[in-house]
C-alpha positions in Angstrom: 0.0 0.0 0.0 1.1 3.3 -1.1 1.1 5.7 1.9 -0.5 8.9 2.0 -1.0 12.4 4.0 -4.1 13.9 4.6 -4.4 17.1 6.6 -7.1 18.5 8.5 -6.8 22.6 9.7 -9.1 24.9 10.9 -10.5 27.0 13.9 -12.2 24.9 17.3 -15.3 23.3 16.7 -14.8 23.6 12.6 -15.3 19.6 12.3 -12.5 18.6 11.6 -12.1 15.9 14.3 -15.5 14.3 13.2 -14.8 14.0 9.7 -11.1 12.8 10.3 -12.6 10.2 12.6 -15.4 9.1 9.6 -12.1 9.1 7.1 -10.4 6.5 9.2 -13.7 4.0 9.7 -14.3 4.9 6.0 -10.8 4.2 4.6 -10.1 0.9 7.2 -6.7 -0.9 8.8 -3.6 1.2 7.6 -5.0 4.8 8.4 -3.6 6.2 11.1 -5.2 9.0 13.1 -3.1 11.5 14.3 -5.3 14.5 16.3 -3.3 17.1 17.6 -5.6 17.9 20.9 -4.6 14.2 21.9 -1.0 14.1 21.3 -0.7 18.1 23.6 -3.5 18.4 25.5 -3.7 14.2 26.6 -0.4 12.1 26.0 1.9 15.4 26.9 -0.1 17.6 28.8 1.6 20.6 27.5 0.6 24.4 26.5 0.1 25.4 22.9 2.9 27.2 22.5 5.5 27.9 19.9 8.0 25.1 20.0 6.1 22.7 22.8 7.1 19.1 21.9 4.0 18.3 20.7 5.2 19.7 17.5 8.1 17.5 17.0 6.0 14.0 17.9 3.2 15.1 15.7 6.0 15.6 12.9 7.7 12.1 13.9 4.2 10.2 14.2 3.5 11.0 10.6 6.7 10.4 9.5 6.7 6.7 11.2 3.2 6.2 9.2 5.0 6.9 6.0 7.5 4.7 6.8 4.8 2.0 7.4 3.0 2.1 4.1 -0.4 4.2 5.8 -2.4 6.6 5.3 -1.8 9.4 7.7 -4.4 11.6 8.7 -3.1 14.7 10.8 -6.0 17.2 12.2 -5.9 20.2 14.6 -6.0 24.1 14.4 -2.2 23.3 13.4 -2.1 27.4 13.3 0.0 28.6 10.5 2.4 30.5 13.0 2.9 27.5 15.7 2.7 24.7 13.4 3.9 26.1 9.7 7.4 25.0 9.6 6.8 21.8 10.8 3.9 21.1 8.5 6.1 22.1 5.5 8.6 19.7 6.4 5.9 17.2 6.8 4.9 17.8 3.5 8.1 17.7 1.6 9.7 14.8 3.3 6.6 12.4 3.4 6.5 9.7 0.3 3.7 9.1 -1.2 0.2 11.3 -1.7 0.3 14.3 0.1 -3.5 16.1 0.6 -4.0 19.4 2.8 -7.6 20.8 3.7 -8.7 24.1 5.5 -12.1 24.2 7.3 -13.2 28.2 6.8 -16.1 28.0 8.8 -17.4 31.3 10.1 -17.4 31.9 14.0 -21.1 31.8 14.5 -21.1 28.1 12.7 -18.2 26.7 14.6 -20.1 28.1 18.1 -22.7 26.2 17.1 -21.5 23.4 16.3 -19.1 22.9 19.9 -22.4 24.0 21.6 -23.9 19.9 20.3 -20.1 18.1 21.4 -19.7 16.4 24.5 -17.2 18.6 25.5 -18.8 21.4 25.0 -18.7 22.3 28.7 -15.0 22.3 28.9 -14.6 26.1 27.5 -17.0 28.1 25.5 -17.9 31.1 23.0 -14.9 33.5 25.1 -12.3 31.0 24.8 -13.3 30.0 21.4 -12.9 34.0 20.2 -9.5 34.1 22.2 -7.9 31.2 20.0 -10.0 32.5 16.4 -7.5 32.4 13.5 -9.4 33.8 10.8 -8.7 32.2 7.5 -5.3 31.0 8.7 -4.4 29.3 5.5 -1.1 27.8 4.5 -1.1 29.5 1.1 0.6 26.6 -0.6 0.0 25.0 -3.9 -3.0 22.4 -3.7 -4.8 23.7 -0.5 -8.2 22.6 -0.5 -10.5 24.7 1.3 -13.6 23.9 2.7 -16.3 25.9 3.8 -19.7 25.4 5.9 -21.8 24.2 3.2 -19.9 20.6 2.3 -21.1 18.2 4.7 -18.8 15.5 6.2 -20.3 12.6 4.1 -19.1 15.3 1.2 -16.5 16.0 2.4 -15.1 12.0 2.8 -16.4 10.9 -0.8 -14.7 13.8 -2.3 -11.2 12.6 -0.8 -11.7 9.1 -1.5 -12.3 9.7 -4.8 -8.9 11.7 -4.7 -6.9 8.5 -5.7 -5.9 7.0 -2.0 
């Protein structure tokens, strides 16, 4: 199996977890899952800070699944200015398919949305304002944006068919 990279960016509560999640069941063994809020906020328990060494294991996680022959699936806010370098490097240095998405969902939408998680009492609206990056794009050849009116099912079938 050829392995591949799919990225998943975008503000709190844009969906991206959820449809990364529905990738993997959809796309089976060999996809690996790689979510940002687990690896710093769960297996490190570190701030979101420039340089924090969540960075570098997120970068070596996805690296090992490219060594493995799997499809990699890396999602979080990633913010441009935190997580930039590191997701360049990821990019040039991973064989195989490399596939980068932006969720630009407006602020209203992504409240909205957090307010239905199960989580949704861990921080709110304030918090969710505080950490806004408004259309915090890479800017590199091949980013795929999506906005509020693809659904997730859209979303997966439109990246499947994508040649993985």
């Amino acid at each position: 199996m050829r392995p591949s990279l799919i990225i998943f960016r975008g503000n709190s509560g844009c969906g991206k977890t959820t449809t990364a999640k529905l990738l993997q069941k959809e796309l089976g063994y060999g996809t690996m899952l790689v979510s940002q809020d687990v690896i710093r906020r769960e297996m490190l328990r570190v701030s979101d800070e420039s340089n924090n060494p969540a960075i570098q294991l997120i970068y070596d996680l996805c690296m090992y699944g490219s060594r493995i022959g799997y499809t990699v699936i890396l999602e979080g806010i990633l913010s441009k200015k935190k997580y930039g370098s590191m997701l360049l490097e990821l990019l040039d240095n991973f064989e195989g398919e490399k596939n980068i998405f932006y969720f630009d969902i407006p602020f209203d939408e992504t409240v909205r949305r957090h307010s239905n998680k199960p989580n949704s009492h861990e921080f709110g609206e304030k918090e969710m304002k505080e950490w806004w990056k408004d259309k915090d794009y890479l800017g590199i050849e091949g980013e795929c944006i999506i906005d509020e009116n693809m659904t997730q099912e859209q979303i997966v079938h439109s990246i499947k068919v994508r040649d993985l």
